[in-house]
ZAMI-875436 format. One record per residue (C-alpha): residue in three letters; x, y, z. Coordinates in steps of 0.05 Angstrom, whole numbers, padded with zeros to 5 digits, always signed. Layout:
BEGIN
ALAXYZ...
! end
This chain:
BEGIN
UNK-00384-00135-00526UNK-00338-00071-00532UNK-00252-00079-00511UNK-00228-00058-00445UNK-00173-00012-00446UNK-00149-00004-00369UNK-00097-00060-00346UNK-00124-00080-00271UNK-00086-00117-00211UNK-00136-00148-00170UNK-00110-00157-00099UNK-00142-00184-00033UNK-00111-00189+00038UNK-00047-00223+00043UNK-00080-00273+00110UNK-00010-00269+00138UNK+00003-00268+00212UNK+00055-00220+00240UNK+00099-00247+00300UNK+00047-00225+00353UNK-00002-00269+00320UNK-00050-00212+00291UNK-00062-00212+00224UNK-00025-00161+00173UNK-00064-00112+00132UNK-00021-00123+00073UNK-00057-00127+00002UNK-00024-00180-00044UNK-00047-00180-00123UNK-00075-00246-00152UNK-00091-00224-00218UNK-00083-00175-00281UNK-00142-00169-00328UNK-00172-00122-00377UNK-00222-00076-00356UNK-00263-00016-00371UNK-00249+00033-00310UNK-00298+00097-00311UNK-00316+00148-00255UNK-00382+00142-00215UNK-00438+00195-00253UNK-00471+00224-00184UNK-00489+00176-00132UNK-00495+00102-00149UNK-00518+00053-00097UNK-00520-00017-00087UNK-00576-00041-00057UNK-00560-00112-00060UNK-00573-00151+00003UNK-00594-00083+00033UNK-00530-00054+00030UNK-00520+00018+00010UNK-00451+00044-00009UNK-00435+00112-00054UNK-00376+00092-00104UNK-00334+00127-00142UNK-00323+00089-00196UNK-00353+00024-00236UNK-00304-00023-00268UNK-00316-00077-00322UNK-00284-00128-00338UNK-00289-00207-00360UNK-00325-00257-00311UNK-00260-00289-00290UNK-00267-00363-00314UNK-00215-00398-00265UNK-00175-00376-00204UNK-00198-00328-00146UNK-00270-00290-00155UNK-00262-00225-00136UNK-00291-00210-00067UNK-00318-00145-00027UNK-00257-00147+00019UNK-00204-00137-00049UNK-00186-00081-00081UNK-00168-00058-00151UNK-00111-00019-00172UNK-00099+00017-00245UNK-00053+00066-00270UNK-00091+00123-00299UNK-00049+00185-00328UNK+00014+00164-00291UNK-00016+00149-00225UNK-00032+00085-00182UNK-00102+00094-00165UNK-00132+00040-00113UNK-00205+00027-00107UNK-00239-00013-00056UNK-00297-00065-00079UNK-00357-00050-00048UNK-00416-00089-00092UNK-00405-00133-00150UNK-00460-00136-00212UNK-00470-00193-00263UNK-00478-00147-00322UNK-00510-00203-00367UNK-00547-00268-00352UNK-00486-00306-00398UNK-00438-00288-00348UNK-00391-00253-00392UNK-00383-00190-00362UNK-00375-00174-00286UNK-00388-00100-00257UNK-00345-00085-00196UNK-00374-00024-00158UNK-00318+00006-00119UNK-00298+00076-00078UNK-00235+00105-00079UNK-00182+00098-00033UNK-00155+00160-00013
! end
């Protein structure tokens, strides 16, 4: 099992309501974790349950253990070369059948 080296905040929508009763857009983070960020090599899909999404980038980390799962609807946010860079979850991937490591494919938010 090789060491992730990119700090992650793992953030989902905040479920707030403004004062109109619609619900905000706002991201809130839930967690921090250790991951392994890298850049999607061509076009990777995820055919899951039919699905088919180009992403940008792949990140691995732990399978969390406790606390909130991360979700298709959350995003992912890392500093890389001193800038924020937020990626939207599109698929996730049990990378082995221990469920140690979790693979979240994601695109970029631009």
């Amino acid at each position: 099992m090789s060491r992730h080296k990119d700090k992650i905040t793992l953030r989902h929508l905040s479920g707030e309501v403004d004062d109109w009763s619609e619900p905000e857009s706002a991201y809130v983070d839930y967690a921090e974790r250790w991951a392994t960020v890298r850049d999607a090599t061509g076009s990777e899909a995820a055919l899951g349950q039919e699905m088919q999404a180009t992403i940008s980038a792949a990140v691995e980390m732990r399978y969390p253990r406790s606390g909130r799962f991360p979700c298709s609807t959350d995003q992912v946010q890392v500093r890389e070369q001193g800038r924020l860079r937020t990626l939207e979850i599109v698929g996730l991937q049990r990378i082995d059948t221990n469920q140690r490591q979790l693979k979240l494919l994601c695109k970029e938010v631009i």
